[in-house]
C-alpha distance (Angstrom), angle and dihedral (degrees) to the residues before:
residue distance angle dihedral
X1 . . .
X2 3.43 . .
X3 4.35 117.2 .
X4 4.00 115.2 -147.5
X5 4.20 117.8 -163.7
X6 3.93 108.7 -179.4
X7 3.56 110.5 -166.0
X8 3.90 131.4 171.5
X9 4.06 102.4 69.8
X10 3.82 118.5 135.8
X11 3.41 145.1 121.2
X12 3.38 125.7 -60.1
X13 3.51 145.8 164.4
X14 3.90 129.9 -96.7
X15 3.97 118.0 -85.4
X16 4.01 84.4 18.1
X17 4.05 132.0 119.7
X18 3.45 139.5 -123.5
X19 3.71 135.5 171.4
X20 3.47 122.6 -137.9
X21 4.19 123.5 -158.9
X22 3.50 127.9 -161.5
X23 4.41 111.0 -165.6
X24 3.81 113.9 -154.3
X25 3.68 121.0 -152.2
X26 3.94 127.8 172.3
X27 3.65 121.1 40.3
X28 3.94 129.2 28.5
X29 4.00 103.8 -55.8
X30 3.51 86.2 -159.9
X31 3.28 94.6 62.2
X32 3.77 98.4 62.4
X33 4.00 135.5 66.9
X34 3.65 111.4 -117.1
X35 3.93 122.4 -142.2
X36 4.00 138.1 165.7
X37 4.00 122.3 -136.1
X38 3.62 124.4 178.6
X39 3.79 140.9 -155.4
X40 3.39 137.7 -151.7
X41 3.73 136.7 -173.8
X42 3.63 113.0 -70.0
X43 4.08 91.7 -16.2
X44 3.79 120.6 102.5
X45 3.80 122.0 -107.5
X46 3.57 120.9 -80.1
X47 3.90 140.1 -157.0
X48 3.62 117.3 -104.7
X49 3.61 104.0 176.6
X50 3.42 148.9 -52.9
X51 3.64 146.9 -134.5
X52 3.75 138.1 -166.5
X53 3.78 123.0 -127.8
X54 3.77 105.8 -89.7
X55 3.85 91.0 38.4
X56 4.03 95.4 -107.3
X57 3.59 105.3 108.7
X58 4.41 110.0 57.4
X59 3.82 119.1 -173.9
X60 3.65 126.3 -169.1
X61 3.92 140.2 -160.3
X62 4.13 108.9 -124.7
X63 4.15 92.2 -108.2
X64 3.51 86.6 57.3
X65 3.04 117.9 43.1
X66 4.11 113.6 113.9
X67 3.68 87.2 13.7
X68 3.64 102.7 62.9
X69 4.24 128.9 42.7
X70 3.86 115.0 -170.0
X71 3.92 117.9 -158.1
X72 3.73 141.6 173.8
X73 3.96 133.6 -147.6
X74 3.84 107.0 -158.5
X75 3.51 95.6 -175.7
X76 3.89 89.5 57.4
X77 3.91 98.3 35.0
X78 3.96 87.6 -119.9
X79 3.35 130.2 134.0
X80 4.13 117.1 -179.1
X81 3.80 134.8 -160.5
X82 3.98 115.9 -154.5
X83 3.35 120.0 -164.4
X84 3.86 123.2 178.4
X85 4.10 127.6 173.9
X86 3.67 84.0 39.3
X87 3.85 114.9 -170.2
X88 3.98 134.0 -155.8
X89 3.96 91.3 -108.4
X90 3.98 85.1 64.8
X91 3.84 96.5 70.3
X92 3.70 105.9 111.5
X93 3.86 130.7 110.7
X94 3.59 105.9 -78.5
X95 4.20 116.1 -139.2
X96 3.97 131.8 -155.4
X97 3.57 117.6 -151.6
X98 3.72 137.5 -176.9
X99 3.78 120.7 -157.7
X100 4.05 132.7 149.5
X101 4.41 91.3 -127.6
X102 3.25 134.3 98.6
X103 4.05 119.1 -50.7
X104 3.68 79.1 -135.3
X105 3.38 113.2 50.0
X106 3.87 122.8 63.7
X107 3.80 132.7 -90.9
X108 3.90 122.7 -63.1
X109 3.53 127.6 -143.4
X110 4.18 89.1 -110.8
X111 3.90 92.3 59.2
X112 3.83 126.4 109.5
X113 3.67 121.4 -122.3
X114 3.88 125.1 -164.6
X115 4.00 115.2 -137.4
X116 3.90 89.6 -102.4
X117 3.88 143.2 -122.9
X118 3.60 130.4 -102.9
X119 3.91 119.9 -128.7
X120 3.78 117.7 175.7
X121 3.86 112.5 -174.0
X122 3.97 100.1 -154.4
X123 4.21 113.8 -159.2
């Protein structure tokens, strides 16, 4: 088993930045690709981004993409989403998950998901 605890979600304004953490705790944290999804209200989840296990490889969903950096520190268990220029349409509860596929496919059923962080972007 492998626990997830985002932390970091709040409200803030348009254009702003926040960084989001995710702590791992359980099995090997190296041993597992780390990605971001997010939720909002009556819309389905969507990737965030994605990273491979030693942090080299960095994927991105398209609204993202210059706006957002993911990273992971193996030595602390951590992996972090930045996300600068934020915009109203990002307000959704923001996911961590730890799985052993492919950084850029989807989620599988065998993945771990943390209990998520709200971010509300406010205009």
């Amino acid at each position: 088993q492998v626990q997830l605890v985002e932390s970091g979600g709040r409200l803030v304004q348009a254009g702003g930045s926040l960084r989001l953490s995710c702590a791992a705790s359980g099995r090997t944290f190296s041993n597992y690709a780390m990605k971001w999804f997010r939720q909002a209200p009556g819309k389905e989840r969507e990737f965030v981004a994605g990273i491979n296990k030693n942090g080299g490889l960095t994927y991105y969903g398209d609204s993202m993409k210059g706006r957002f950096t993911i990273s992971r520190d193996n030595a602390k268990n951590t992996v972090y989403l930045q996300m600068n220029s934020l915009k109203t349409e990002d307000t959704a509860v923001y996911y961590c998950n730890a799985g052993v596929g492919s950084i850029y496919l989807g989620s599988s059923p065998t993945d771990y998901w943390g209990q998520g962080t709200q971010v509300t972007v406010s205009s």
